[in-house]
VEXBA-396143 format. One record per residue (C-alpha): residue number from 1; residue in one letter; y, x, z. Coordinates in nm, 4 decimals, always signed. Layout:
// VEXBA-396143
SITE     n   res      north       east         up
SITE   NUM     A          Y          X          Z
...
END
This chain:
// VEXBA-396143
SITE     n   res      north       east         up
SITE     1     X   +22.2289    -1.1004    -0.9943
SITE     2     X   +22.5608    -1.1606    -0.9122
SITE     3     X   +22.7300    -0.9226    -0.5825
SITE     4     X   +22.5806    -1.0881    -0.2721
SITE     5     X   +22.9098    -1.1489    +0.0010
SITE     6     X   +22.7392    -0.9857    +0.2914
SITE     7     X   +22.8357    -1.0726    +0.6492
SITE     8     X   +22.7003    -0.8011    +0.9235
SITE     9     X   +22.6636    -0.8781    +1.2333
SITE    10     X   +22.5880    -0.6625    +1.5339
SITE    11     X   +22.6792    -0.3667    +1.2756
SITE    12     X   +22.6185    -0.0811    +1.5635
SITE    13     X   +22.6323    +0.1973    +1.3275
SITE    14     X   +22.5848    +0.0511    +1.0231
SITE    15     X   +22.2095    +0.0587    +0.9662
SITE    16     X   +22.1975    -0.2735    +0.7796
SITE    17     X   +22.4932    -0.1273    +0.5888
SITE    18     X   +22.2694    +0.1998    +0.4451
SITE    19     X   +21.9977    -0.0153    +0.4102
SITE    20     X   +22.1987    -0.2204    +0.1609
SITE    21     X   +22.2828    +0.0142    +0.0066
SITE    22     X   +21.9821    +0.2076    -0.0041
SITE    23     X   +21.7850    -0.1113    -0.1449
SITE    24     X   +22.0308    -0.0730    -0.4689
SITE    25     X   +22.1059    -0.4619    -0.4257
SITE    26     X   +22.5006    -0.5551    -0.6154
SITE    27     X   +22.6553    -0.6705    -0.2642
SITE    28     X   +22.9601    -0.6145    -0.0727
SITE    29     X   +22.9884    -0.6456    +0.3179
SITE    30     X   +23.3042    -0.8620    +0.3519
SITE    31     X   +23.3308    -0.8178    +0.7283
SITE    32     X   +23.1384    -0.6487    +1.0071
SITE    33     X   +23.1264    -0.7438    +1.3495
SITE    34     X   +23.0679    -0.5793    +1.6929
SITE    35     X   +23.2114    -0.5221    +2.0413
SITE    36     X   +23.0717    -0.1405    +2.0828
SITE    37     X   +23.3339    +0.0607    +2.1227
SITE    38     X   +23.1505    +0.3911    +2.0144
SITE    39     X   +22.9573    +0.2184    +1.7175
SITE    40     X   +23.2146    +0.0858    +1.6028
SITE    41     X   +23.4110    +0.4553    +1.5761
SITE    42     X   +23.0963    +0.5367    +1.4268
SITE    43     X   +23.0946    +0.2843    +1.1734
SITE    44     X   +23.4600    +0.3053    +1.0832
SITE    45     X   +23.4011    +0.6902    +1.0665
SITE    46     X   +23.1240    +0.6356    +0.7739
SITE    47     X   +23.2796    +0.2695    +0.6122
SITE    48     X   +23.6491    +0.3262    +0.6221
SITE    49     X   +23.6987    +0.0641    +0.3916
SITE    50     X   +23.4891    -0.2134    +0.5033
SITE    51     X   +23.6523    -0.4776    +0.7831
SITE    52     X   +23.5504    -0.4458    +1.0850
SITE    53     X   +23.6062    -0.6934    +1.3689
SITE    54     X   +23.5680    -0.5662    +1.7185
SITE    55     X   +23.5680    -0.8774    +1.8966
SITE    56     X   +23.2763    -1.1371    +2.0516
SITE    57     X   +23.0728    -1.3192    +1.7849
SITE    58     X   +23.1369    -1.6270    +2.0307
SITE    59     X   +23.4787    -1.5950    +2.0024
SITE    60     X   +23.4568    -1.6446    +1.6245
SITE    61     X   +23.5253    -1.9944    +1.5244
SITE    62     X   +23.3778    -2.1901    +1.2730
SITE    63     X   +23.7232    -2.2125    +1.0846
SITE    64     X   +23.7588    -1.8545    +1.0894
SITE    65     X   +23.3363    -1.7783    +0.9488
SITE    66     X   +23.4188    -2.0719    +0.6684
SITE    67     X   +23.7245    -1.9154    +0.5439
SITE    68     X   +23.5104    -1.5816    +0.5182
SITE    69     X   +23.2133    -1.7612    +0.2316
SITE    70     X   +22.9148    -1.5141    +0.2355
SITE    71     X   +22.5719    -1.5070    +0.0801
SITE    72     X   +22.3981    -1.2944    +0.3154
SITE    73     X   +22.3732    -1.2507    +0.6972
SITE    74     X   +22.2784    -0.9085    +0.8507
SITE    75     X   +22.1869    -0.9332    +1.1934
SITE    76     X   +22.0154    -0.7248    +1.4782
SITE    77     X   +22.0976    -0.9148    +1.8171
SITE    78     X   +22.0627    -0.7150    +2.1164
SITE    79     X   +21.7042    -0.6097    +2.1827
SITE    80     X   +21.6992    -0.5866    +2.5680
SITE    81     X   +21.6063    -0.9792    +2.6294
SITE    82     X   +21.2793    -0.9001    +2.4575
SITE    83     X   +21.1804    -0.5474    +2.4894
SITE    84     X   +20.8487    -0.4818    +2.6597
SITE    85     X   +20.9905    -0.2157    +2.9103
SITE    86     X   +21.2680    -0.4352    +3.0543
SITE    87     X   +21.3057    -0.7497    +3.1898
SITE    88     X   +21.2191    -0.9850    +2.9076
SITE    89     X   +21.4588    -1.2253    +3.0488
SITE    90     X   +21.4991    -1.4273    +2.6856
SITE    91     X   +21.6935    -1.6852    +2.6110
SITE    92     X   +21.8210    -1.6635    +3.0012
SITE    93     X   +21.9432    -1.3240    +2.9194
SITE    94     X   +22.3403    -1.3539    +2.8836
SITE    95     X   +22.3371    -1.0661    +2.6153
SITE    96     X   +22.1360    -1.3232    +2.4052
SITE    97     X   +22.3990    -1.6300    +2.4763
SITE    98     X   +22.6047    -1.4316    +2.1256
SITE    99     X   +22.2958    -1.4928    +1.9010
SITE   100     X   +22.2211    -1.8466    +2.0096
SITE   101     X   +22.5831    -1.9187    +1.9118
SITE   102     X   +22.5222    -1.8545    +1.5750
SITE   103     X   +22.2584    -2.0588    +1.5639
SITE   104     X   +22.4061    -2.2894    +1.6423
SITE   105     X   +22.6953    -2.2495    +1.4228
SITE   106     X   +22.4706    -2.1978    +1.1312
SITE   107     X   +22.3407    -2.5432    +1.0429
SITE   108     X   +22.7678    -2.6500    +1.0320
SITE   109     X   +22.8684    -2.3912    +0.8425
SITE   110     X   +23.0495    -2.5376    +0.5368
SITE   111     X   +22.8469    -2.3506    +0.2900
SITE   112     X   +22.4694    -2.1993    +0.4290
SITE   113     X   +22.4274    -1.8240    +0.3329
SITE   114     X   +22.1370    -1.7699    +0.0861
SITE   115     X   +21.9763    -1.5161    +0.2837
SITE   116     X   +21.9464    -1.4126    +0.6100
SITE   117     X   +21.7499    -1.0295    +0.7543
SITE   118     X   +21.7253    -1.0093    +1.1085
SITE   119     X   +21.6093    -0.7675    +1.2588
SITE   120     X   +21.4476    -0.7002    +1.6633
SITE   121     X   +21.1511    -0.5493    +1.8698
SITE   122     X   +20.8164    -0.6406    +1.9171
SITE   123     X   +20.8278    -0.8977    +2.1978
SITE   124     X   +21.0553    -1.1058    +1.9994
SITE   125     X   +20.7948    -1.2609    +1.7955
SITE   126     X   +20.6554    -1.4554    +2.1133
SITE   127     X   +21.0146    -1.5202    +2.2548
SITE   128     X   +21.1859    -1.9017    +2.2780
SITE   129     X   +21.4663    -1.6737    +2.1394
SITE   130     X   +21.2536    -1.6686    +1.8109
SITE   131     X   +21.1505    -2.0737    +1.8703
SITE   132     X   +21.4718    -2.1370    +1.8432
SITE   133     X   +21.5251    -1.9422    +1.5330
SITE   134     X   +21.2576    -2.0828    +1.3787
SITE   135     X   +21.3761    -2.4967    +1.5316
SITE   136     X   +21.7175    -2.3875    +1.3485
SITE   137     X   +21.5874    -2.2308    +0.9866
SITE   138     X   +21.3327    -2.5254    +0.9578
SITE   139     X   +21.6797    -2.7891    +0.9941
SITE   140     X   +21.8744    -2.5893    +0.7307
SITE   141     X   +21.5701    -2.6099    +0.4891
SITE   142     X   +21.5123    -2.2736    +0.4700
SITE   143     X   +21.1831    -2.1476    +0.3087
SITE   144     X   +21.1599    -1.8198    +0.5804
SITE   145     X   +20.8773    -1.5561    +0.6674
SITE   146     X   +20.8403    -1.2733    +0.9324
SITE   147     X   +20.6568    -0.9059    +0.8995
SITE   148     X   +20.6293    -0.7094    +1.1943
SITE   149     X   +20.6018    -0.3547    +1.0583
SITE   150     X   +20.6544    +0.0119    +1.1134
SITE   151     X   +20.8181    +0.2696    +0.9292
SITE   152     X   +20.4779    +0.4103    +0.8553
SITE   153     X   +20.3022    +0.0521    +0.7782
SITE   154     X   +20.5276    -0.0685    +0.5065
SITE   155     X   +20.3639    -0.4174    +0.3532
SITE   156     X   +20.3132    -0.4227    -0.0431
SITE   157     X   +20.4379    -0.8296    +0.0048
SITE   158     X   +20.5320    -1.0840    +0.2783
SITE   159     X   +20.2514    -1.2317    +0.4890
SITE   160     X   +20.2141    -1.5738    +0.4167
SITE   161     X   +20.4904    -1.8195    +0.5557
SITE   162     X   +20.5107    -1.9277    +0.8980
SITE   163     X   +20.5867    -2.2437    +1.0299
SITE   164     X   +20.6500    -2.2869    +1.4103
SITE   165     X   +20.3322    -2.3873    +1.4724
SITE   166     X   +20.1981    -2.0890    +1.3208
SITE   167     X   +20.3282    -1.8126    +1.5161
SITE   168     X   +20.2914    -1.4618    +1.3928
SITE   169     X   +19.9645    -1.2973    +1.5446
SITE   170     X   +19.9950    -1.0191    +1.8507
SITE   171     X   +20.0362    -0.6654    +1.7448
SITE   172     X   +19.6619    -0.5126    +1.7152
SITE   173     X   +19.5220    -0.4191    +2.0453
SITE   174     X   +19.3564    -0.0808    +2.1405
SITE   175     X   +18.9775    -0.1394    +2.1535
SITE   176     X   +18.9103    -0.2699    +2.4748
SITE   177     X   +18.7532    -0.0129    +2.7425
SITE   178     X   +18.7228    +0.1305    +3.0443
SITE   179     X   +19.0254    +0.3357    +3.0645
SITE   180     X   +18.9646    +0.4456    +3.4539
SITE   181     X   +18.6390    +0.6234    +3.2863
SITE   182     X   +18.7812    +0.7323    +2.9513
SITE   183     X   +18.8042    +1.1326    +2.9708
SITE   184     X   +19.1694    +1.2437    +3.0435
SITE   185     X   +19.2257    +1.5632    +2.8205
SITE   186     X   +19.4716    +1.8649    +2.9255
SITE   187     X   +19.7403    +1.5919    +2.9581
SITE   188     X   +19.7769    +1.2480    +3.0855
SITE   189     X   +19.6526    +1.1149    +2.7997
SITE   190     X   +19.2651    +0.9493    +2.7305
SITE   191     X   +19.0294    +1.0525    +2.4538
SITE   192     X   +19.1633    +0.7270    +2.3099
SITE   193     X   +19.5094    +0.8543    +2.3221
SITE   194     X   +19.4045    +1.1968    +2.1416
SITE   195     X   +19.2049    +1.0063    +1.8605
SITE   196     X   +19.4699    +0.8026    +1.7599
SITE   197     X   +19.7370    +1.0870    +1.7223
SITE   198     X   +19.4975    +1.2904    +1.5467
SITE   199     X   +19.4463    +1.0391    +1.2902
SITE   200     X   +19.7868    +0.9531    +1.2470
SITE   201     X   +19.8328    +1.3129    +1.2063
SITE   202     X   +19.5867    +1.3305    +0.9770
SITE   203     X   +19.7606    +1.0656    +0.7285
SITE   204     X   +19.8444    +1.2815    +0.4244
SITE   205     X   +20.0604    +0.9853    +0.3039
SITE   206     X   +20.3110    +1.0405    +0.6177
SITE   207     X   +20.5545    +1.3302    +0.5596
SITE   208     X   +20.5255    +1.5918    +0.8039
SITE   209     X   +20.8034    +1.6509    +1.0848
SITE   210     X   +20.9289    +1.9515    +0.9192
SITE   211     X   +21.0743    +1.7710    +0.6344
SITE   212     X   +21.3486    +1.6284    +0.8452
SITE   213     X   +21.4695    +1.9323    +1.1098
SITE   214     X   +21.7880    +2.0769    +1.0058
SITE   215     X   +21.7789    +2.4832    +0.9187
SITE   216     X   +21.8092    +2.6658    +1.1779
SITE   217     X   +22.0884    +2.8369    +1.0798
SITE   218     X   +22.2701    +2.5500    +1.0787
SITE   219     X   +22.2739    +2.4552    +1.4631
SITE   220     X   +22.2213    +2.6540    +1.7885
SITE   221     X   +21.8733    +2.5122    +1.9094
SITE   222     X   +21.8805    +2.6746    +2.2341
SITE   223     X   +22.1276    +2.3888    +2.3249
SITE   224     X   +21.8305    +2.1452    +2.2762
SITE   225     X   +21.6043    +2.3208    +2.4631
SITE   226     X   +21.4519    +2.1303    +2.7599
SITE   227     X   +21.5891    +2.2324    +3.0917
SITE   228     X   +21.3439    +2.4065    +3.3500
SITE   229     X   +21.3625    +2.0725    +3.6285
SITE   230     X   +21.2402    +1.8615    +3.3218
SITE   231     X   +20.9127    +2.1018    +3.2454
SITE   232     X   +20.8029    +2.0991    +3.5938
SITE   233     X   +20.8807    +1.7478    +3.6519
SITE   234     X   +20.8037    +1.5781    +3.3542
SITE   235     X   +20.5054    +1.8611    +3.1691
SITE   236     X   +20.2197    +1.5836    +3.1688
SITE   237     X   +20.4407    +1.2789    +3.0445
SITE   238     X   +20.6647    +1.4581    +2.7434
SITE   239     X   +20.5225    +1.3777    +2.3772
SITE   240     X   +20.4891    +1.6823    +2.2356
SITE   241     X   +20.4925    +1.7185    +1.8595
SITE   242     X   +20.4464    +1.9893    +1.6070
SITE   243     X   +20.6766    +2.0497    +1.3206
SITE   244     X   +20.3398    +2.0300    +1.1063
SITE   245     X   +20.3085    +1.6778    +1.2904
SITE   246     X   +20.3165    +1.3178    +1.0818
SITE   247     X   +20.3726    +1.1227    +1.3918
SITE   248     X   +20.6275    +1.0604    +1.6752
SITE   249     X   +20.6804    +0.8402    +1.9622
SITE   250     X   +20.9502    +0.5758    +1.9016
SITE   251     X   +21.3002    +0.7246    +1.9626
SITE   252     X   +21.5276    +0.4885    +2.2091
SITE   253     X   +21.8411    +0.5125    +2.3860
SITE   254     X   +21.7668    +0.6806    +2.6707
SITE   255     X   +21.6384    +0.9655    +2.4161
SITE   256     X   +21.8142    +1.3416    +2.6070
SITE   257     X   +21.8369    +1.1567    +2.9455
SITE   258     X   +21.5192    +0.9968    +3.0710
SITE   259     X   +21.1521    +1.1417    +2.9284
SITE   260     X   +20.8647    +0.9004    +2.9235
SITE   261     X   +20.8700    +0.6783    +2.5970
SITE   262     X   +21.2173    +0.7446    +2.4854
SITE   263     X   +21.1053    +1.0015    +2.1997
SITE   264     X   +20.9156    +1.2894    +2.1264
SITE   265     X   +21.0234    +1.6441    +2.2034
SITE   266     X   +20.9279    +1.9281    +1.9644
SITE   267     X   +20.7267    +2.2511    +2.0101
SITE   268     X   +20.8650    +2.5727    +1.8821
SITE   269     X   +20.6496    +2.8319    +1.9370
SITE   270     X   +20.3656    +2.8003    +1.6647
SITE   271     X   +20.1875    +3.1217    +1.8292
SITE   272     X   +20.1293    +2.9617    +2.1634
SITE   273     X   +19.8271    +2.6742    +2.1607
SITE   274     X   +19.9398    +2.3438    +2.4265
SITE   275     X   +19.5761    +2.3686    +2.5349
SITE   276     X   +19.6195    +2.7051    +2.6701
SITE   277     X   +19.9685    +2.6275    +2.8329
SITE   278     X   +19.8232    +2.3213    +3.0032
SITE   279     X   +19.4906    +2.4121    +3.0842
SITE   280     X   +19.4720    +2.4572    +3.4729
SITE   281     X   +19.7988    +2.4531    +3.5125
SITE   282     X   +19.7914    +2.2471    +3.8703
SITE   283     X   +19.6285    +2.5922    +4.0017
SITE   284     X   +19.9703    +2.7705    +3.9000
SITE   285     X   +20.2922    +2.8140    +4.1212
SITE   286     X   +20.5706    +2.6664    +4.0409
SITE   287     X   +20.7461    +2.9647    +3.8942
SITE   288     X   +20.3945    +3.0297    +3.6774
SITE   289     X   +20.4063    +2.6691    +3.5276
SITE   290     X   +20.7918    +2.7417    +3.4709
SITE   291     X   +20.6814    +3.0438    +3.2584
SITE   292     X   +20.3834    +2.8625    +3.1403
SITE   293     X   +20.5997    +2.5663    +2.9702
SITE   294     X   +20.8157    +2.8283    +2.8649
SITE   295     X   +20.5652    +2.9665    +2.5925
SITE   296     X   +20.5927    +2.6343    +2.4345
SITE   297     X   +21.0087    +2.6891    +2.3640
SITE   298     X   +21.0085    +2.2836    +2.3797
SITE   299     X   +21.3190    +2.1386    +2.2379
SITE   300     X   +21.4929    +1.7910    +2.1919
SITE   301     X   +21.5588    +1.6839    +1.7922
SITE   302     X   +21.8880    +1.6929    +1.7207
SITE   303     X   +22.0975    +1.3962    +1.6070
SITE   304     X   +22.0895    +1.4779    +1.2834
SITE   305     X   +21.7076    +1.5224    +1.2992
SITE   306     X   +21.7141    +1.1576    +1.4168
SITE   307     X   +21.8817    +1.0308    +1.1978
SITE   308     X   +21.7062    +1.1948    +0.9072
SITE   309     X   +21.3612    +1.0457    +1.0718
SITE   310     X   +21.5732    +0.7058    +1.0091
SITE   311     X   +21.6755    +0.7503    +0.6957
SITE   312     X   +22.0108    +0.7353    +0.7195
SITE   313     X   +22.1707    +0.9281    +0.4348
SITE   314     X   +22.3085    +1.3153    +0.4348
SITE   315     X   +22.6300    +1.1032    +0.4180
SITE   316     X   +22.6331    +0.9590    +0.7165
SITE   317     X   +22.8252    +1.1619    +0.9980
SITE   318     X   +22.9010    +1.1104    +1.3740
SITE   319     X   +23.3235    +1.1406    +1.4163
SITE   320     X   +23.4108    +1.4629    +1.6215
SITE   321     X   +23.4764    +1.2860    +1.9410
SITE   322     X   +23.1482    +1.1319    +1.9780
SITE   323     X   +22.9423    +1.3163    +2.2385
SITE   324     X   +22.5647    +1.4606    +2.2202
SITE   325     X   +22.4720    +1.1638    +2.4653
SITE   326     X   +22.6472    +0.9035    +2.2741
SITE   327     X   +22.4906    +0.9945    +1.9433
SITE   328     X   +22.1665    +0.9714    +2.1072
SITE   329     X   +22.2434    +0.6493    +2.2584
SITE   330     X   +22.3970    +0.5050    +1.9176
SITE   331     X   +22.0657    +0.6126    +1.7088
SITE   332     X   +21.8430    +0.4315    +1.9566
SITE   333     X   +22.0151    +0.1530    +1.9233
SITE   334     X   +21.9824    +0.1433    +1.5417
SITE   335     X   +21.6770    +0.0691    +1.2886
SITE   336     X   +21.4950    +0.2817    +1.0412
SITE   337     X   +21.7371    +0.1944    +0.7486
SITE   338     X   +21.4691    +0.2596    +0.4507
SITE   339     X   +21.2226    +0.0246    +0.5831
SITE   340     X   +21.5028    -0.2880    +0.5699
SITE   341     X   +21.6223    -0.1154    +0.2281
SITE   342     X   +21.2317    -0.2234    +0.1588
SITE   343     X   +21.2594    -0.5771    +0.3008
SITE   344     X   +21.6329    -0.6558    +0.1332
SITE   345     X   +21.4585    -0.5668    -0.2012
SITE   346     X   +21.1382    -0.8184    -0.1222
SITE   347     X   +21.3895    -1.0915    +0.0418
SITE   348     X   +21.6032    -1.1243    -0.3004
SITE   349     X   +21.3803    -1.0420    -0.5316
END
């Protein structure tokens, strides 16, 4: 095949860039667009040589996308209209008003793309954001399909095509129970909870955490170690993980500032069992939880560790200025860049 003319829009930090090249597809991104600030110095930092527009995808005009001919769109709008921990405001969310522009831009351009990838959250599936995706491919005469998938879940194929009539089917659901009389084990988490990490832990096709930390020699730790106010508040919400682990709650945004479901924090101390530490530990003082939770030398991955958990390449590098917080913030923002390499290579093929 001949190089694909790749247009990339929300870039962030160039996910969908790795994730071309990753998928070993002959393309070239012609121009990428966003209007973050500190992706975009992140992008920059690791594509010096790709164009990069920091401007408003609405304030692109059609003259200016036709004189740019591409055979391939890249896009991951904004997730926040759909995300099942905010608002879900939609369509009537303005930070969706940039991706219902080119939507409507699409069926005029002057030449359609051949493909288009986009990428969101669960909750966009059921969205009117997604209707009108769907309205809008069906006019161009595109031939289109949707996976909803997980970085451990990959798909051998596509489902079978959906029409918009035939919407894609809810996420399976936990089996359904009485969850006020489930048993509630050393933490606040049910039997049902414990079952399902243990199995996914048990998954000998999963790598296991430990193949993505950095050495330790290579980065102080202690700086990632969680602060004493976050044990005693937080104890029975955190995620805790084992570097012998194969699973880990979904890193976001908010990963290093706020605790409950923004990632997974990782235990240290291999000699000291979590039962023990948390067993009867609302009969403890303050001070004795403190030293309790201490055992457990609980840290937050690094960065780096994120980003090797998203497969972003050894290559890929945050520029000097960019703070702790704003890496975190930048990687939760992004996608796990071998599972798209995966979809690119089933799209073209």
């Amino acid at each position: 095949m001949e190089g694909l003319r790749v247009l990339e829009l929300y870039s962030g930090i160039g996910g969908m860039h790795y994730a071309l090249k990753e998928s070993g597809i002959s393309a070239q991104v012609v121009a990428a667009i966003d209007i973050n600030t500190t992706a975009n110095q992140i992008y920059k930092h690791n594509f010096p040589d790709t164009t990069l527009w920091n401007k408003t995808i609405e304030g692109i005009t059609l003259d200016v996308f036709n004189k740019l001919p591409f055979d391939m769109i890249l896009m991951s709008p904004p997730c926040q209209p759909f995300t099942r921990i905010g608002l879900q405001g939609d369509i009537a969310d303005p930070r969706t008003k940039s991706f219902l522009y080119i939507l409507d831009l699409l069926p005029r351009l002057c030449r359609l793309p051949r493909f288009i990838l986009l990428e969101n959250v669960k909750g966009f599936e059921s969205s009117s954001a997604r209707e009108c995706l769907v309205k809008t491919l069906m006019e161009c005469g595109y031939t289109f399909q949707e996976i909803m998938v997980s970085p451990t879940s990959m798909l051998d194929a596509f489902p079978e095509q959906h029409t918009a009539s035939s919407p894609l089917p809810p996420a399976p659901c936990q089996p359904q129970e009485d969850m006020q009389g489930a048993r509630v084990l050393y933490k606040q988490e049910t039997t049902m909870d414990a079952q399902r990490k243990m199995s996914q832990n048990n998954d000998l096709s999963v790598r296991q955490i430990q193949d993505f930390l950095e050495p330790q020699m290579e980065v102080n730790l202690e700086h990632y170690l969680l602060p004493p106010k976050t044990l005693l508040r937080y104890a029975l919400l955190l995620d805790i993980v084992r570097p012998t682990c194969r699973r880990s709650v979904c890193f976001t945004k908010g990963y290093g500032r706020y605790v409950e479901g923004t990632g997974s924090v990782l235990q240290c101390c291999m000699e000291t069992e979590m039962e023990n530490v948390f067993g009867g530990l609302d009969q403890f003082s303050e001070e004795e939880k403190l030293q309790q939770l201490l055992k457990l030398r609980l840290r937050y991955f690094t960065p780096r560790e994120l980003a090797n958990l998203m497969g972003f390449p050894q290559s890929f590098s945050f520029p000097e200025q960019i703070s702790t917080k704003q890496q975190y913030r930048a990687l939760g923002n992004s996608l796990n860049v071998v599972v798209v390499a995966r979809l690119l290579q089933m799209l073209v093929s």
